[in-house]
TORTOR-270294 format. One line per 4 residues: number of its first residue (from 1); for each residue x, y, z of N, C-alpha, C. Coordinates in steps of 0.001 Angstrom, whole numbers, plus 524288, in hexadecimal, padded with zeros to 5 digits. Atoms other than C-alpha are relative to their C-alpha. Example, Ala and Ser with C-alpha at 12.3 -4.5 7.8 and 13.67 -1.06 7.14 Angstrom:
! TORTOR-270294
1 = 8037A,7FB5A,80000,8300C,7EE6C,81E78,80384,804B0,80000  7FCCC,7FB5A,7FFC4,83566,7FBDC,81BE4,7FCFE,80442,802DA
***
This chain:
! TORTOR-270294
1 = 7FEFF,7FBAA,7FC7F,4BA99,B70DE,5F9B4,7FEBA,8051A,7FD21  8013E,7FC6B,80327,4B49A,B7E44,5F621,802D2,80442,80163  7FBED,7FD05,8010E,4BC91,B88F4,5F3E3,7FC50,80558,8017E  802F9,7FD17,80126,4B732,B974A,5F73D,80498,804CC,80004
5 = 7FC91,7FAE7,80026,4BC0C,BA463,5F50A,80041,8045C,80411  800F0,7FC01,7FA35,4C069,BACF1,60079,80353,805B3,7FDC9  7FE29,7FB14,7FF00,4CA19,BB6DB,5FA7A,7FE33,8044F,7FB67  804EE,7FD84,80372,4BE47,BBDBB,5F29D,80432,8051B,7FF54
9 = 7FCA1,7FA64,7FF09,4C323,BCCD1,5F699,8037B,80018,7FEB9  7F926,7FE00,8019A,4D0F2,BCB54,5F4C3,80071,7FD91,7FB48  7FEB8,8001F,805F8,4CFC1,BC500,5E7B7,7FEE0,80286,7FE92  800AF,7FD23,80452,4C7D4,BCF11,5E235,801BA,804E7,80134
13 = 7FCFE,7FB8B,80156,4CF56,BD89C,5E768,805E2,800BC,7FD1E  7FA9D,8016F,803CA,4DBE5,BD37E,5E23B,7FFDA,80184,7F8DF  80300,7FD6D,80535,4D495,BD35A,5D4E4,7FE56,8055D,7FD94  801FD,7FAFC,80003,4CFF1,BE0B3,5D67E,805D8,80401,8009B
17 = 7F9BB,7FC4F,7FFA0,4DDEE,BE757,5DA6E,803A8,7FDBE,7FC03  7FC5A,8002C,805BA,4E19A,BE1F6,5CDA8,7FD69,802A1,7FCFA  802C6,7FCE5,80314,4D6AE,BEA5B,5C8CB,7FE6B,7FBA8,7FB61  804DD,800DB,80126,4CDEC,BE174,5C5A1,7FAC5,800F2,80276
21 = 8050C,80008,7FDD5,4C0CB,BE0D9,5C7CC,7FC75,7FB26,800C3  7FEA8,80410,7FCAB,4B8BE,BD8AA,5D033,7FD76,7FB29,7FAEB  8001E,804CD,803D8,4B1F7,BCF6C,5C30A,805FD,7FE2A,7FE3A  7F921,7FFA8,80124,4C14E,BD084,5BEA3,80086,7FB4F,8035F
25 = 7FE60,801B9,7FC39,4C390,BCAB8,5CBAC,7FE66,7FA82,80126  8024B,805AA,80098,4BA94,BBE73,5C9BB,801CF,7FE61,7FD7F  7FB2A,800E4,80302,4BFC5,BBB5C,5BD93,803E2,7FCE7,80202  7FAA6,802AC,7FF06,4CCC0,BB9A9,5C0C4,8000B,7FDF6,804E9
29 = 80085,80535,7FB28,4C924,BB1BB,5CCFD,7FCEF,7FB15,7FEB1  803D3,80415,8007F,4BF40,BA942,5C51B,7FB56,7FF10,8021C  804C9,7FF7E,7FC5D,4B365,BACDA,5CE5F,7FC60,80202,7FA7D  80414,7FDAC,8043B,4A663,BAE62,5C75D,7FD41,804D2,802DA
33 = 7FFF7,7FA92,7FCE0,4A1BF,BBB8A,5C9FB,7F894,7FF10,80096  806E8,7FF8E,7FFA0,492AC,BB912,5C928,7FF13,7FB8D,80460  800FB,80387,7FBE8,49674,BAE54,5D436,8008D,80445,805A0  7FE32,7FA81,7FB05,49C24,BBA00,5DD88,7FC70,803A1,7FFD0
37 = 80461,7FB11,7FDC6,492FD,BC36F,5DAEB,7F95C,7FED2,8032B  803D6,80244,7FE2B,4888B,BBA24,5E016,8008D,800C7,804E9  800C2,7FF88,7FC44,48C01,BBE00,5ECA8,804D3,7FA60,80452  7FD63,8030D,7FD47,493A4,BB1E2,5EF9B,80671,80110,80211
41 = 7FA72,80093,7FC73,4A057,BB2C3,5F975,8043A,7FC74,7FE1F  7FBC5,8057B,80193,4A66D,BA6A8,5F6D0,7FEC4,7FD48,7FB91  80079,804D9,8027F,4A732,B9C76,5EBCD,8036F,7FE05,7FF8F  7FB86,8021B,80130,4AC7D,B9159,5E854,80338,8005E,7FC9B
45 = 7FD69,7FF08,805CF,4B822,B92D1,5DED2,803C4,7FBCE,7FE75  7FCF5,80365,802C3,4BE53,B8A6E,5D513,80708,80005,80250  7F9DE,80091,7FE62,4CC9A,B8620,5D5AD,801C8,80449,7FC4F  7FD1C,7FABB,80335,4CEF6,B914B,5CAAD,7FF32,802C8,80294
49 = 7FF91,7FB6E,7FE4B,4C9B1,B9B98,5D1F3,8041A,80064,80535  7FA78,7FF76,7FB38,4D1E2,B96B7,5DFB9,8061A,800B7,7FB10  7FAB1,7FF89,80488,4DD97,B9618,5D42E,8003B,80704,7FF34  800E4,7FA47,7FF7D,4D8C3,BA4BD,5D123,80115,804FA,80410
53 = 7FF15,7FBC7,7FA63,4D8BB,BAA0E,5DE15,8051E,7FED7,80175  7F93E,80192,7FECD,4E711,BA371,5E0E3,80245,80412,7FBCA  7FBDC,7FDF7,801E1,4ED63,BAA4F,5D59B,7FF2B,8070A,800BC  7FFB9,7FBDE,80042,4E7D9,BB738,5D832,80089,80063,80735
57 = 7FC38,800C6,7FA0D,4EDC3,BB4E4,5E7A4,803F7,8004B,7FEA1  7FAC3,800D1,80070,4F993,BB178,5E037,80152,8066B,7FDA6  7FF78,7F9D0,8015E,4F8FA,BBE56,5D8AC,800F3,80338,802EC  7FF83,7F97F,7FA10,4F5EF,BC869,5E3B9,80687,7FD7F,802F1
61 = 7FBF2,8015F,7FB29,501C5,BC09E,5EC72,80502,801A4,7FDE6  7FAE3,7FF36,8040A,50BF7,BC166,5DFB5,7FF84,80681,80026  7FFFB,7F93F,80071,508D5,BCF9E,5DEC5,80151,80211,8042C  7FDD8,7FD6E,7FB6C,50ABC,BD236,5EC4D,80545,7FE00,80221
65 = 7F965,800FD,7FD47,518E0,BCB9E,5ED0F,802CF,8029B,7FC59  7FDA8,7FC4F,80397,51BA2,BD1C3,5DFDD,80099,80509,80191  80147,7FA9B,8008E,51760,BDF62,5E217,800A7,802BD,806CC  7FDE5,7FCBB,7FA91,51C59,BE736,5EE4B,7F8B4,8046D,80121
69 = 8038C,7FBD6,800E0,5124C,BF2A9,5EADA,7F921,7FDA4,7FE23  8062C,801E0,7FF29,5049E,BEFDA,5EDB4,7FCF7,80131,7FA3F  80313,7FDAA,80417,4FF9D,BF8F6,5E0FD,80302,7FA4C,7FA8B  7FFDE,8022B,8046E,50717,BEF5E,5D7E7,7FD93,7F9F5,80344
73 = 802B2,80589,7FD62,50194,BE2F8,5E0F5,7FA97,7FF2E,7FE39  806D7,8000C,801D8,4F498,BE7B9,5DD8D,7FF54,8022A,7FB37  800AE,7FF56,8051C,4F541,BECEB,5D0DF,802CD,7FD5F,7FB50  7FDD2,802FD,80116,4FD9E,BE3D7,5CC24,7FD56,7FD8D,7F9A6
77 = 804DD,802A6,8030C,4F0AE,BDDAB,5C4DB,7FF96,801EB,7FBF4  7FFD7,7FE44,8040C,4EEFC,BE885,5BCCB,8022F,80273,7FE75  7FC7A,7FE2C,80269,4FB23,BEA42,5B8C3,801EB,7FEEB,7FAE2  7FED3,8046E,80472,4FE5F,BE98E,5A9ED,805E2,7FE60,7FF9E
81 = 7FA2B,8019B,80184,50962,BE108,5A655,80134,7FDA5,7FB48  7FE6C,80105,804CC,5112A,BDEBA,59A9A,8029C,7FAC6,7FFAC  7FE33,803AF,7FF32,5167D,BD3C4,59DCB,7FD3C,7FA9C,7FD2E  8030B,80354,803BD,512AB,BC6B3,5938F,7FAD4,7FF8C,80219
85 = 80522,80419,7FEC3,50940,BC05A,59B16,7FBCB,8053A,7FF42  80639,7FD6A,80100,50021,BCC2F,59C7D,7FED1,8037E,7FD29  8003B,7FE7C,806BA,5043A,BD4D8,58F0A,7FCA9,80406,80223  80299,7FBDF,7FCE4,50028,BE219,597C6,7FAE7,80006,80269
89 = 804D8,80217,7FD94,4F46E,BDB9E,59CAD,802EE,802B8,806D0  7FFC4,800D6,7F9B5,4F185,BDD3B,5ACDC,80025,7FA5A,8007E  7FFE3,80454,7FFEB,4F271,BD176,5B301,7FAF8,7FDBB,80202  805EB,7FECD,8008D,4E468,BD499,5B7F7,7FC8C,7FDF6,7FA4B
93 = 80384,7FEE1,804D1,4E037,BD663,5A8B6,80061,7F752,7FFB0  8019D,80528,803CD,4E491,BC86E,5A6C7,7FD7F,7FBFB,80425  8047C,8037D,7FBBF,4DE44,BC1CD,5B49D,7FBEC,800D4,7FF5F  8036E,7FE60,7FFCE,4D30B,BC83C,5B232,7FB7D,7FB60,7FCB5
97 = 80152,803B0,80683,4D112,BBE7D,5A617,7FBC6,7FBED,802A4  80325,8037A,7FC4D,4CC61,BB557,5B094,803E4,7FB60,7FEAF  7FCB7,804F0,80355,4D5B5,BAA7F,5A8C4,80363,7FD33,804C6  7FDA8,80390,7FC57,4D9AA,BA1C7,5B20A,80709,800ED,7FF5F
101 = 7FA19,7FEA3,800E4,4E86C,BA1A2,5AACC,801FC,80482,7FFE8  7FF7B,7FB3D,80092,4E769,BAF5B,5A8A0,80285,80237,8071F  7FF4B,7FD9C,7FB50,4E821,BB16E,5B813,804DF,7FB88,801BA  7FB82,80204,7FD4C,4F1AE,BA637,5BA63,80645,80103,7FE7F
105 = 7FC7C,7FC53,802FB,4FB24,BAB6D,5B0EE,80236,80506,8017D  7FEA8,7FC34,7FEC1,4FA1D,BB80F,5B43F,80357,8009A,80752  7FD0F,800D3,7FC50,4FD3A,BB3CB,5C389,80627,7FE44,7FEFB  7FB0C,80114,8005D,50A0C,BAC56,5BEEE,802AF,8063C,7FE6F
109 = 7FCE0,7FD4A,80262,50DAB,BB721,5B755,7FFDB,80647,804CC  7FDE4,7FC27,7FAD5,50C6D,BC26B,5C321,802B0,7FCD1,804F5  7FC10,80318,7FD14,512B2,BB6A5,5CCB1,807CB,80094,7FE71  7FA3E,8010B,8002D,51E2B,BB747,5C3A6,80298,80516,8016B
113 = 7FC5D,7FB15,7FE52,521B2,BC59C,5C79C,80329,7FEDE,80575  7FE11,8022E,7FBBB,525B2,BBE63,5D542,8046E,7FDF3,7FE12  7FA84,80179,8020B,5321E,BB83A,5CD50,80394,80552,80044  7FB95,7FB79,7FFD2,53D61,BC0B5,5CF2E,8027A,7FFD2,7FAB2
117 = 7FE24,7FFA0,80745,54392,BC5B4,5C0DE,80331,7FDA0,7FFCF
***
């Protein structure tokens, strides 16, 4: 069964209102960028990249039950934090990596702001 990609736009704008940019934005979805700039709409994508596009759904959704205020919903990304895991990193700087763990990590660890103290 082939798999294709429909929510093009709203991933790379998600990506982008974290202030990235749009190679940034491949990257950390796992898309090859010399396959997209060919003009092509759709391809097929691996089970990492559907894995990819799920956690950055899960991201945007956690941010919007966390965050009341739209400016921290969307800037959220490049916000630095001191906190272990990202040692004043954004959480952008470290998806950006493309690292598969790097982005699943970093999802748990903005999920856990949903725990109450």
């Amino acid at each position: 069964m082939k798999k294709h990609v429909l929510p093009w736009v709203w991933l790379l704008k998600f990506c982008n209102c974290g202030g990235g940019r749009e190679p940034e934005s491949f990257v950390i979805l796992g898309f090859d960028l010399g396959v997209i700039t060919k003009g092509r709409a759709r391809k097929d994508i691996t089970e990492e990249q559907n894995y990819r596009i799920s956690v950055i759904l899960n991201i945007h959704a956690t941010l919007r039950l966390v965050f009341l205020n739209p400016a921290n919903q969307h800037g959220f990304m490049r916000m630095r934090n001191n906190n272990t895991f990202f040692n004043g990193r954004t959480p952008l700087e470290i998806i950006k990596s493309g690292d598969l763990n790097a982005l699943h990590e970093t999802w748990h660890r903005i999920k856990s702001l949903e725990q109450p103290m």
